[in-house]
C-alpha positions as CSV (number, residue, x, y, z in Angstrom):
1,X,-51.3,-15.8,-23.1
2,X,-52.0,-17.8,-19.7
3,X,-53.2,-15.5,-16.6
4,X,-54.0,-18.0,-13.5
5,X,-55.4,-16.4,-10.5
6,X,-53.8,-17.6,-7.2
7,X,-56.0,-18.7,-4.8
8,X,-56.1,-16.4,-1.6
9,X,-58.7,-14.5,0.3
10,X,-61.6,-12.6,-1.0
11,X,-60.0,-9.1,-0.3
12,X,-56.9,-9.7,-2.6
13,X,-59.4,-12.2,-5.1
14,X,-60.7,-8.9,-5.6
15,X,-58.4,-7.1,-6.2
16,X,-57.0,-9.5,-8.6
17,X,-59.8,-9.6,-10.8
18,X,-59.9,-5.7,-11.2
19,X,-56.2,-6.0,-12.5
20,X,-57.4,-8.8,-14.8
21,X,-60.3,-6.8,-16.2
22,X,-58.0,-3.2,-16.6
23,X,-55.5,-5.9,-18.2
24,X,-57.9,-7.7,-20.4
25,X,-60.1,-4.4,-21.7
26,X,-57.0,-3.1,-23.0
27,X,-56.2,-3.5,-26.0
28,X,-52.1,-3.4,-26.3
29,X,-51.4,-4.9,-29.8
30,X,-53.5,-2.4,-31.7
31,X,-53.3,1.4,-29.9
32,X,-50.9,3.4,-30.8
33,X,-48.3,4.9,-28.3
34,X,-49.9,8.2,-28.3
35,X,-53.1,6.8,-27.5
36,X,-51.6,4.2,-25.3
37,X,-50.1,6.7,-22.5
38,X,-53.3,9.2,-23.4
39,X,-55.4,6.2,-22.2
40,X,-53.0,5.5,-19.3
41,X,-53.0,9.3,-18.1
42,X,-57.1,9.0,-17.8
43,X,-56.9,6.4,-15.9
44,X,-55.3,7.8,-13.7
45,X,-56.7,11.3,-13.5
46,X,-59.6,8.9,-12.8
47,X,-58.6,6.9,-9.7
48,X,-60.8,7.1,-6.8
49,X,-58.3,6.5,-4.3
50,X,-55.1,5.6,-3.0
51,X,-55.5,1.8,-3.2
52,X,-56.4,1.8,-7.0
53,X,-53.3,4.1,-7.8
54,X,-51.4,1.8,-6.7
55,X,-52.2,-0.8,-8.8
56,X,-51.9,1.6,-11.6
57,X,-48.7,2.4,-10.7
58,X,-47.2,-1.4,-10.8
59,X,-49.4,-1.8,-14.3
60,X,-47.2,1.4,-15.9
61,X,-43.7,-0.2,-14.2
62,X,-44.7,-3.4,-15.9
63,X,-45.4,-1.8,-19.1
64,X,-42.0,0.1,-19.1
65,X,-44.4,3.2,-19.1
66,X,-42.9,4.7,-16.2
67,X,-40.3,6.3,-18.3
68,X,-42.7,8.9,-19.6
69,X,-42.5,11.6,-17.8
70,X,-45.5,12.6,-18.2
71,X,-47.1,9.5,-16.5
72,X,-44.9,9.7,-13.9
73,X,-45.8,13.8,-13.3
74,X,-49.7,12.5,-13.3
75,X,-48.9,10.0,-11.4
76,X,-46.9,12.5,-8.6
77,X,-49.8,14.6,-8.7
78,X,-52.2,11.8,-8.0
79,X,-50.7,10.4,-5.2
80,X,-50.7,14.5,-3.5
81,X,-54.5,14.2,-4.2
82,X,-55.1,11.8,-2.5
83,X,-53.6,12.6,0.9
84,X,-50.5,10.3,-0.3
85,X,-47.8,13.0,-0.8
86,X,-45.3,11.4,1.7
87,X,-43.8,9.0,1.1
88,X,-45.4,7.8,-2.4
89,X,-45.3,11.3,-4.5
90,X,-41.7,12.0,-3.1
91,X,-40.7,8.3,-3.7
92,X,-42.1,8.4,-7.6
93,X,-40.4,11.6,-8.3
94,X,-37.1,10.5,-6.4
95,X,-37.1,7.4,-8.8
96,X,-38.7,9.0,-12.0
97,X,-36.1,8.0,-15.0
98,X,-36.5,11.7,-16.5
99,X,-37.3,14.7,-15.3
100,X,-38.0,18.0,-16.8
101,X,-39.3,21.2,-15.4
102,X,-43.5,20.1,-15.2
103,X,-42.3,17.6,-12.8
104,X,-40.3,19.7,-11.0
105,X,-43.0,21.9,-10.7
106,X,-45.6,19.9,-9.8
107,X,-43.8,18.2,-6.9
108,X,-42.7,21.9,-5.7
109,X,-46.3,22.9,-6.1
110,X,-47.8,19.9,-4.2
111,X,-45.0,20.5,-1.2
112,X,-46.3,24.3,-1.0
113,X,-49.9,23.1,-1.3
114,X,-49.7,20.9,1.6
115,X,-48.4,23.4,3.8
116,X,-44.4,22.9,3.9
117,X,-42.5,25.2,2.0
118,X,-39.7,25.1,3.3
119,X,-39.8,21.5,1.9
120,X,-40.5,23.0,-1.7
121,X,-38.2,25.7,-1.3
122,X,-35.1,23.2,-0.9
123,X,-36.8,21.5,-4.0
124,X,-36.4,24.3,-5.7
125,X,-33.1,25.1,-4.9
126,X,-31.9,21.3,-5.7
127,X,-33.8,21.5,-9.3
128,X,-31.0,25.0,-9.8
129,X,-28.6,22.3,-9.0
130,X,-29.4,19.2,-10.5
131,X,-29.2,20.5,-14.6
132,X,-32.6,18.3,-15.3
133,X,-34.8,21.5,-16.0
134,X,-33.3,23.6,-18.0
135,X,-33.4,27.5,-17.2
136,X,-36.0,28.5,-15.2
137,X,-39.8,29.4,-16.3
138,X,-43.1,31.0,-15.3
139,X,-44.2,27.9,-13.6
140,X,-41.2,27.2,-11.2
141,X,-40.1,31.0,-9.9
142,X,-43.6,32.2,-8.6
143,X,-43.6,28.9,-6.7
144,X,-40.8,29.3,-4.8
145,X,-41.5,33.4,-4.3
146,X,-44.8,31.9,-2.5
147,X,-42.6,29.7,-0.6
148,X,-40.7,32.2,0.6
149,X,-43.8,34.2,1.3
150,X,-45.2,31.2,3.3
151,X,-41.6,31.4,5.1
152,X,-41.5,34.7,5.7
153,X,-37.9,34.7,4.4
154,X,-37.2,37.8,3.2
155,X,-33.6,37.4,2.3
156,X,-34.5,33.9,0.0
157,X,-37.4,35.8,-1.9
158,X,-35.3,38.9,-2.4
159,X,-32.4,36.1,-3.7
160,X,-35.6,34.4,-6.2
161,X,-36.3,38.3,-7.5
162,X,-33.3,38.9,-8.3
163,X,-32.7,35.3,-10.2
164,X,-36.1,36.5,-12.3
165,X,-34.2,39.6,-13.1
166,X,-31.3,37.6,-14.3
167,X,-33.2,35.2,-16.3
168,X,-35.3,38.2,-17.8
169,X,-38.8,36.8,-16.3
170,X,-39.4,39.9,-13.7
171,X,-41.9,41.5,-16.5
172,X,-43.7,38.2,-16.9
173,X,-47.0,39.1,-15.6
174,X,-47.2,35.3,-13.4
175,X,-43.5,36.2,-12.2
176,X,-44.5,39.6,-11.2
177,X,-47.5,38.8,-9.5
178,X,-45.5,36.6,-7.1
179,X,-43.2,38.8,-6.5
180,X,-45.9,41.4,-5.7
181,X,-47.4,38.8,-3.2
182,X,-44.2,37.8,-1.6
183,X,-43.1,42.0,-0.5
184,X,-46.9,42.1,0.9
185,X,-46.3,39.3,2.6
186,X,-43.4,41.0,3.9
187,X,-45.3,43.8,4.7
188,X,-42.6,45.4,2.5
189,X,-45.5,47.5,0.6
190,X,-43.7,50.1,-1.0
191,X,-40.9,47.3,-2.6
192,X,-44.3,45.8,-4.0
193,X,-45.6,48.8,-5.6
194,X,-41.7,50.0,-7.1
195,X,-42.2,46.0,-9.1
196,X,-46.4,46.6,-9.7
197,X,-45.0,49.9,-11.3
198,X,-42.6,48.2,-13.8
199,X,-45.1,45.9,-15.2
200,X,-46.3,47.4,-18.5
201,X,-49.3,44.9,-19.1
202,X,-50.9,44.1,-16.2
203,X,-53.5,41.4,-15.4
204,X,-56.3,41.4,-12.8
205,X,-54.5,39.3,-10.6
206,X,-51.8,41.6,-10.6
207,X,-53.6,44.3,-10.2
208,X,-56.3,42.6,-7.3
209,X,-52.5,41.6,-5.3
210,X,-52.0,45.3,-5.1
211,X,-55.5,46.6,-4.4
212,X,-55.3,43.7,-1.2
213,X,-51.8,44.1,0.0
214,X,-52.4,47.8,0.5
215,X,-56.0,46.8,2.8
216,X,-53.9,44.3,4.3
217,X,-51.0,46.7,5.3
218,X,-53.6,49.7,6.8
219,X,-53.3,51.9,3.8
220,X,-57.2,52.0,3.1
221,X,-55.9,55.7,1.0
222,X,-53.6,54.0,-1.7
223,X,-55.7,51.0,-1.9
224,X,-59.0,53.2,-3.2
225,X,-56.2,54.6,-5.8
226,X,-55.7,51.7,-7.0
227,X,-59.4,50.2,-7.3
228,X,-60.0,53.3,-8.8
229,X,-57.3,52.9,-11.3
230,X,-58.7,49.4,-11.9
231,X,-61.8,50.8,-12.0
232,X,-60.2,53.3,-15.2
233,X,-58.4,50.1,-17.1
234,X,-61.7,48.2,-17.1
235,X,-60.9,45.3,-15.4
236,X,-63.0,43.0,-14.4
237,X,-64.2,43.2,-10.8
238,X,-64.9,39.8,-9.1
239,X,-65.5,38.2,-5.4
240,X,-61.9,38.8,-4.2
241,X,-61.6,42.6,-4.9
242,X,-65.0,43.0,-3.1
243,X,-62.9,41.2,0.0
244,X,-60.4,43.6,-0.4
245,X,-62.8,47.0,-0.8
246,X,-64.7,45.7,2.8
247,X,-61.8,45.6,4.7
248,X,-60.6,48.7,3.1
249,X,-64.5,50.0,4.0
250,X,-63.5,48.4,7.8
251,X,-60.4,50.4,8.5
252,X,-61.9,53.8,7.8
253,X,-65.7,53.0,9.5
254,X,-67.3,53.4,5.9
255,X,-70.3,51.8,6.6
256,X,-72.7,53.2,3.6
257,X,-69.9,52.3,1.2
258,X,-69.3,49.1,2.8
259,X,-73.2,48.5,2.1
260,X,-72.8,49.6,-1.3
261,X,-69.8,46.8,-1.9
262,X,-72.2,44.5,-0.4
263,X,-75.0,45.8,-3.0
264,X,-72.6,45.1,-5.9
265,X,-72.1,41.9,-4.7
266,X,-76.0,40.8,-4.2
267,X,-76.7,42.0,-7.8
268,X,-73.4,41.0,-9.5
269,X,-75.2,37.1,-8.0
270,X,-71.3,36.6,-6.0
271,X,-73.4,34.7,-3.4
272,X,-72.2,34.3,0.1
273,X,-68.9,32.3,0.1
274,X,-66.5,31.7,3.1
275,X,-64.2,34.6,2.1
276,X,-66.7,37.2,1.0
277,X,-69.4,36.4,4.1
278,X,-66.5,36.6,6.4
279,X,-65.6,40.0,5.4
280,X,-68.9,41.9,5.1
281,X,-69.3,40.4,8.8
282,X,-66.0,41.9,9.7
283,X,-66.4,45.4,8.1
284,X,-70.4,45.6,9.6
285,X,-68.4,44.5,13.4
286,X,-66.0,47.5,12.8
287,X,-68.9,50.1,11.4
288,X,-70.8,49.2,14.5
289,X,-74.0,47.5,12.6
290,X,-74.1,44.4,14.7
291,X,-77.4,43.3,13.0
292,X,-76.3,43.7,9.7
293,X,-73.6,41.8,10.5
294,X,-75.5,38.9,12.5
295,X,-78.3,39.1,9.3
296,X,-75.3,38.0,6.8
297,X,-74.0,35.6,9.6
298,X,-77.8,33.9,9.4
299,X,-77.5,33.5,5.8
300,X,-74.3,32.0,4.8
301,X,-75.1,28.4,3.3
302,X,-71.1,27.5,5.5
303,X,-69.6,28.9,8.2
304,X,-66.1,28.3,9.5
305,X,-64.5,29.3,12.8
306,X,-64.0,32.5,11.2
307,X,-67.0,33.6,10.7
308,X,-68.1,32.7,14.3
309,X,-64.5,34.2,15.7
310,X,-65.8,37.5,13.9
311,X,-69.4,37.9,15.0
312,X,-68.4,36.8,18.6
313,X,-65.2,39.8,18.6
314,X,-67.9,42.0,16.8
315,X,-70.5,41.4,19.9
316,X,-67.2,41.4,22.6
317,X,-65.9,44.6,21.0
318,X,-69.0,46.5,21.0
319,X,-69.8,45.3,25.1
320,X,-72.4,42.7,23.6
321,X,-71.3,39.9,26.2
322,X,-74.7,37.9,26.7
323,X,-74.7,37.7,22.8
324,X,-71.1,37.2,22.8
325,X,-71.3,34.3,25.2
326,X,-74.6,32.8,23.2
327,X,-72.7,32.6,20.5
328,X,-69.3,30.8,21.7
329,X,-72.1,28.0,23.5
330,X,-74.1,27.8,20.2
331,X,-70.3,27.2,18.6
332,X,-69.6,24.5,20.9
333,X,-72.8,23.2,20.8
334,X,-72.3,22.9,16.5
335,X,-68.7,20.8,17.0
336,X,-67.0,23.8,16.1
337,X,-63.3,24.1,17.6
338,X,-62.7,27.9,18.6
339,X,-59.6,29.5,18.1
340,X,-56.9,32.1,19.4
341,X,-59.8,35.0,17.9
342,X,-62.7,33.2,19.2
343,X,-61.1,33.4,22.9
344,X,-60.1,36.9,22.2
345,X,-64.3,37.9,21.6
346,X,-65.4,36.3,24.7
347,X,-62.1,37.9,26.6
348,X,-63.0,41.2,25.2
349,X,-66.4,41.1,26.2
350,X,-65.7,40.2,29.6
351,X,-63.7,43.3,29.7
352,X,-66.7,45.7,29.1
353,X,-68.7,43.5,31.4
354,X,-66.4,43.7,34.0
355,X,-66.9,39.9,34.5
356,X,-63.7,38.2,36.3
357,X,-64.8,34.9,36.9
358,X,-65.7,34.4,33.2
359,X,-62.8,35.5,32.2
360,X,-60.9,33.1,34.5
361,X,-62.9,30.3,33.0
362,X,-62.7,31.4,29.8
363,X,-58.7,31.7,29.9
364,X,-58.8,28.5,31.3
365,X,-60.6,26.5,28.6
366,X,-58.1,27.9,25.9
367,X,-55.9,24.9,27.9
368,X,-58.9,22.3,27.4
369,X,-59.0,23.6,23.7
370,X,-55.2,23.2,23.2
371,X,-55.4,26.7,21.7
372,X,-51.9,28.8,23.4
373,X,-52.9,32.2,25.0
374,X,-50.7,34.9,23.6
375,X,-50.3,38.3,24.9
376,X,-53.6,40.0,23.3
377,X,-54.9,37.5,25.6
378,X,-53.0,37.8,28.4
379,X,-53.7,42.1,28.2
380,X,-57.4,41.1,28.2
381,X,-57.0,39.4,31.6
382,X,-54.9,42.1,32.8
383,X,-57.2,44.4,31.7
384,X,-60.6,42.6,33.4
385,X,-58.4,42.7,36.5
386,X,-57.4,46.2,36.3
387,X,-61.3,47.2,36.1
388,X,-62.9,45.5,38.8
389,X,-60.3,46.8,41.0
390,X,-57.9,43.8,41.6
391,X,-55.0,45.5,40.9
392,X,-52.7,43.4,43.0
393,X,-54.0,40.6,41.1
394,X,-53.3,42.1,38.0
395,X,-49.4,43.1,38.9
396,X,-49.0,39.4,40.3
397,X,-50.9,38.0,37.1
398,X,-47.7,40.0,34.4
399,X,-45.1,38.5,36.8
400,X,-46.3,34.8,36.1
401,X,-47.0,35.3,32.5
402,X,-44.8,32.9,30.1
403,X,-44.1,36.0,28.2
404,X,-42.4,39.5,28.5
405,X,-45.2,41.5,28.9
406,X,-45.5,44.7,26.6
407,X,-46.8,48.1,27.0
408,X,-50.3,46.8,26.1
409,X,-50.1,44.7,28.8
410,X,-49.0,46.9,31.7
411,X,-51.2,50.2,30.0
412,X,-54.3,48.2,31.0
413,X,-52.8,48.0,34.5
414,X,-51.9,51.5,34.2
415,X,-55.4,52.4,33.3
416,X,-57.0,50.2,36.6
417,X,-54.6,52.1,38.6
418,X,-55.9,55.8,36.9
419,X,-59.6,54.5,37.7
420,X,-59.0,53.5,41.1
421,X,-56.5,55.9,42.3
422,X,-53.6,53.4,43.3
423,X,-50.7,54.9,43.7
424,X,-48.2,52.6,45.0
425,X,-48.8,50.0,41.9
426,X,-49.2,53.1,39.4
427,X,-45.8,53.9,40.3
428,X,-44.3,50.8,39.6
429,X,-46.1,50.0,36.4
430,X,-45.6,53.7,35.2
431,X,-41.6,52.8,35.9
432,X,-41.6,50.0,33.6
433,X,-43.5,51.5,31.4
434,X,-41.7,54.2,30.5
435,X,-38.7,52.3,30.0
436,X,-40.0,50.4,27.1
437,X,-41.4,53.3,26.0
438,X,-40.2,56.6,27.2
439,X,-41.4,59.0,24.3
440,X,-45.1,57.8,24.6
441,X,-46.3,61.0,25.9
442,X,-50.1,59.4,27.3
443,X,-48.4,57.0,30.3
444,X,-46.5,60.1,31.6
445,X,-49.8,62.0,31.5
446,X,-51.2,58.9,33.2
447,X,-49.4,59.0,36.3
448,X,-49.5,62.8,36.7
449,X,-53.0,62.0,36.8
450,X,-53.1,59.7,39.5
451,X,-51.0,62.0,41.4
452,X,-53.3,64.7,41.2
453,X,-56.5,62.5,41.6
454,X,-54.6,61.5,45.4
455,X,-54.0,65.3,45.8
456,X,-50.3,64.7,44.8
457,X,-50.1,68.1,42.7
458,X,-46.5,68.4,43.2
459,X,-45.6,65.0,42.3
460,X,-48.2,65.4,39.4
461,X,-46.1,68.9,38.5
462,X,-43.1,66.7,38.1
463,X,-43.9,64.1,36.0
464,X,-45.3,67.6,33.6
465,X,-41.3,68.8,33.9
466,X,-40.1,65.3,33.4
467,X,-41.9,65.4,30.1
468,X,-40.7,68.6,29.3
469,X,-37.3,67.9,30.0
470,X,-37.7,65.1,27.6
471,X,-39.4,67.1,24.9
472,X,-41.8,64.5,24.9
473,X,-45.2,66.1,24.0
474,X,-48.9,65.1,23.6
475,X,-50.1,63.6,20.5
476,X,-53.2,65.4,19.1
477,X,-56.3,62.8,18.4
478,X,-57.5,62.9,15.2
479,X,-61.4,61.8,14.0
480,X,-62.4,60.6,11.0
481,X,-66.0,61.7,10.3
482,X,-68.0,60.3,6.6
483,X,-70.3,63.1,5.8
484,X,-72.1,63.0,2.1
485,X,-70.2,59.9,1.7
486,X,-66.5,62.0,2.2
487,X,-64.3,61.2,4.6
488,X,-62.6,64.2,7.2
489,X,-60.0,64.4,9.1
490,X,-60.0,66.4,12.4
491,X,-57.8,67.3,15.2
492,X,-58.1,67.8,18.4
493,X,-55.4,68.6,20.5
């Protein structure tokens, strides 16, 4: 056989030689077919980028080896890998001879991956069509219930669960597990525990999608039932279930057990990943131990925007705003890009500080940061305003929001108004208030006493017999108090 080299510049010289050399080290005549495509498919599980792919890709087209499908799935999944999903994956599987269900799953998968699904949903739905897989298996289903989840979609996962039901999947531990995932997802907890219920062998992902959509949904109760059950079945305990036993530990102010998760952890050698650093900095935030939290900030090898979002809320949360506002310069100062939570710390903080201007300049830099203030934002603002007195400023602030405000929103002003004794805004707010949400007993009590703080008691009298007349009534509060590591609930009305 003749090969002659064209002459051309030393780029594409190059590159011709390393096709003569993957051409000439081959040896065709002698390998057999199975070795042939097993020596293809490592070649291409072992291309370093985008440019040598596609030269592997014209070698198989020339070979006639792009009729295998399995090739042409490696070769899908290549292109994904390296950044190359559109147009090259999509283009190889559009034009792939045959196709069989591990193609149509690993294009699906590598849509979902890359953050599109409803892109791999639609695949999904024109794989039903097409006849080229036949049935449906473990691989496909939970890919397209995780679409939906990703969607949000309720009505296409709830279509998906009951196409597992039809094909007889829904028991399959992989199929059930998605399922699981897509109703928390939903926040349709209950749904997820009727199918977690059905599953007679379960499997610690199963059973760790459980134990984190009930943390996830504020059910910190049901959520220690099932670690406990867990616990009982003796499966094994890793990273992810810790995540889910510190936010668990968050919601109901455990702080001892919370260090005790963290305890496990240290001895069990888990090491301080992203997910697992993030959350023992959350859950020491909510219990209040700032320098717990601030010691496992110090000591994770990476942090992300999240775990600088937390440890600045932490610090605004708790009134910390010099720290607060160290920490959001010290962010900047390291290249990394706040976000919608990181804005939300500094906003907070200014709110206990009673610091307007910083507040201003802080709402104002989400704009330079091309991060969009929503109404947890916005009610921090409000709420800034409302304390130091500029009530006016406040009520003129909700008119020229880009948003509806909500009863967070105008309680802040509400409050401002209680503190400061302004009656004619009070009334207004209180209005509005109480027609978005007339059986929330505290804004009534609110304005009856800002009446009686102006010496109103008759006016004050009325809003009582307004209430009345509505059977609305007060709520009692409720405490939560850990003694000898039990939690108690108390009332007081």
């Amino acid at each position: 056989m003749t090969v002659r080299i064209l002459q051309s510049t030393p780029k594409l010289l190059h590159c011709n030689l390393i096709a003569l050399t993957l051409f000439l080290t081959h040896p065709y005549s002698t390998t057999p077919k199975s070795n042939f495509i097993s020596y293809h498919f490592s070649l291409l599980h072992s291309s370093p980028n985008s440019r040598n792919l596609r030269h592997l890709h014209a070698r198989l087209l020339r070979n006639g080896l792009y009729d295998d499908v399995i090739l042409a799935s490696k070769l899908i999944l290549m292109y994904s890998k390296h950044h190359c999903l559109l147009p090259h994956s999509l283009s190889v599987f559009s034009h792939m001879p045959v196709r069989n269900v591990y193609s149509w799953s690993i294009i699906i998968g590598e849509f979902l991956r890359s953050g599109r699904p409803q892109r791999a949903f639609d695949l999904f739905v024109e794989m039903r069509g097409s006849g080229e897989a036949a049935g449906h298996d473990a691989s496909t289903l939970p890919l397209a219930l995780r679409a939906c989840a990703s969607l949000g979609d309720a009505g296409k996962g709830m279509y998906v669960h009951g196409l597992c039901v039809k094909v007889g999947l829904v028991r399959n531990v992989f199929v059930a597990s998605a399922i699981v995932f897509f109703y928390v997802a939903c926040s349709w907890i209950w749904d997820a525990r009727c199918v977690f219920d059905e599953i007679p062998q379960r499997d610690a992902v199963l059973w760790t999608t459980m134990l984190g959509g009930y943390a996830q949904n504020g059910e910190p109760g049901l959520g220690l039932e099932v670690y406990r059950e867990m616990v009982g079945q003796g499966i094994q305990l890793d990273w992810v279930v810790m995540v889910s036993l510190l936010l668990i530990c968050s919601q109901l102010g455990w702080a001892r057990h919370g260090k005790s998760v963290h305890g496990w952890s240290v001895r069990r050698c888990l090491g301080l990943g992203l997910s697992l650093g993030n959350a023992l900095i959350d859950m020491y935030s909510k219990c209040g131990e700032l320098a717990c939290a601030h010691r496992v900030f110090d000591r994770m090898p990476v942090r992300d925007v999240i775990s600088w979002s937390v440890l600045i809320l932490g610090y605004g949360l708790n009134g910390c705003v010099g720290v607060a506002s160290e920490l959001f310069e010290q962010m900047h100062m390291e290249g990394v890009m706040p976000n919608s939570v990181t804005f939300l710390g500094v906003l907070s903080a200014c709110c206990h500080a009673g610091m307007v201007e910083k507040a201003w300049s802080y709402l104002n830099m989400m704009k330079e940061y091309k991060v969009l203030p929503e109404l947890k934002h916005y009610s921090c603002m409000v709420d800034v305003l409302a304390r130091a007195g500029h009530l006016v400023e406040a009520e003129r602030f909700i008119e020229e929001m880009p948003m509806k405000p909500d009863a967070v929103v105008l309680g802040a002003l509400l409050a401002g108004c209680r503190v400061h004794g302004n009656i004619e805004v009070g009334e207004r707010v209180a209005k509005r208030l109480l027609r978005l949400e007339p059986q929330k007993s505290g804004y009534y009590v609110l304005l009856a006493n800002i009446y009686a703080a102006a010496g109103k008691f008759d006016e004050a009298e009325r809003v009582r017999g307004f209430m009345k007349e509505r059977n609305v009534g007060k709520v009692p509060g409720c405490s939560l108090i850990e003694a000898d590591g039990l939690s108690e609930e108390e009332l007081k009305c």
